[in-house]
N, C-alpha and C positions, 0 to 999 in steps of 0.2 A: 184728914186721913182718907185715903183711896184705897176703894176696894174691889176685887173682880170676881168673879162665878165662880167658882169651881172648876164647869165644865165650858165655859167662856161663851155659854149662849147668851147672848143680850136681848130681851123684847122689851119693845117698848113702853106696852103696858106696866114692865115691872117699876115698884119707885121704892127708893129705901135700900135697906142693905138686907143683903139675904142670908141664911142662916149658914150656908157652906159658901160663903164669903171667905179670900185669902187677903193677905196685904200686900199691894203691889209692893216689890221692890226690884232690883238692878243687879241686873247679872252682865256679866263679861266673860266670855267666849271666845277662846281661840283657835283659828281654823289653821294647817299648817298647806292647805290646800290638795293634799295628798288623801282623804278621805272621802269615802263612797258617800254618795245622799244619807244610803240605808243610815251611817256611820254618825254622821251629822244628826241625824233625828234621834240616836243612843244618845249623843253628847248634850242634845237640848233635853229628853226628859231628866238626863242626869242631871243638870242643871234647874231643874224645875218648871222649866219657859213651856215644855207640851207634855202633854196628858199619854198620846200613843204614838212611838215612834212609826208603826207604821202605816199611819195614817197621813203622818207629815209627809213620808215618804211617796207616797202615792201622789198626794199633793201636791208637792215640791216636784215630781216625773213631769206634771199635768200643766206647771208654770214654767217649766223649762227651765228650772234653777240648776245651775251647774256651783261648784264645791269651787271660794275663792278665800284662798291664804289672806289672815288677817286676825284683829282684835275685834269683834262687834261687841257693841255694846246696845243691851238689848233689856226688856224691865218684862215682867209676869203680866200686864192687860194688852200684852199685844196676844192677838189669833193666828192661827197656822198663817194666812195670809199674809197677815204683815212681817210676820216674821220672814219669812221667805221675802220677800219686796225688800226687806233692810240687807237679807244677806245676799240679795244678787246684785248689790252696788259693794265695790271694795268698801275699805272703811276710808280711805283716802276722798273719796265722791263724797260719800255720807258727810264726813267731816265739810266741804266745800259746800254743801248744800244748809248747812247748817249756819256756818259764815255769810252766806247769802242772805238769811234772814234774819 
């Protein structure tokens, strides 16, 4: 059973599970491509995946992610970053890089 932070800080010093530990699971998300960042970042904390949508938002300006129609399929221990990194490849790449390995 895996577990992530609450607020998705990781240090390394920490070992064990912590007390506002959540259980990762899998969410799926769909993008129609017609949606603003700001929009995108409502749709993930509805979904559970981030804590402050405007925070992703900022973030997501800063990595130069633009808004691409599709299914992502995404789980609760990834961080703004990574999230953002899965969703600026369509789901079509993701799927191909996955076959790759």
């Amino acid at each position: 059973f895996f577990f992530q932070a609450e607020d998705g800080i990781r240090d390394v010093a920490v070992t064990g599970v912590q007390t506002c530990a959540l259980p990762i699971s899998e969410k799926s998300v769909k993008l129609t491509g017609n949606e603003s960042v700001e929009e995108v970042g409502k749709i993930l904390k509805k979904a559970g995946l981030i804590r402050d949508p405007r925070t992703f938002t900022i973030q997501a300006k800063c990595y130069g992610y633009e808004v691409k129609a599709g299914t992502y399929e995404l789980n609760t221990s990834k961080d703004s970053k990574e999230l953002i990194d899965i969703l600026k490849e369509s789901p079509e790449d993701a799927a191909k890089e996955d076959t790759k390995s």
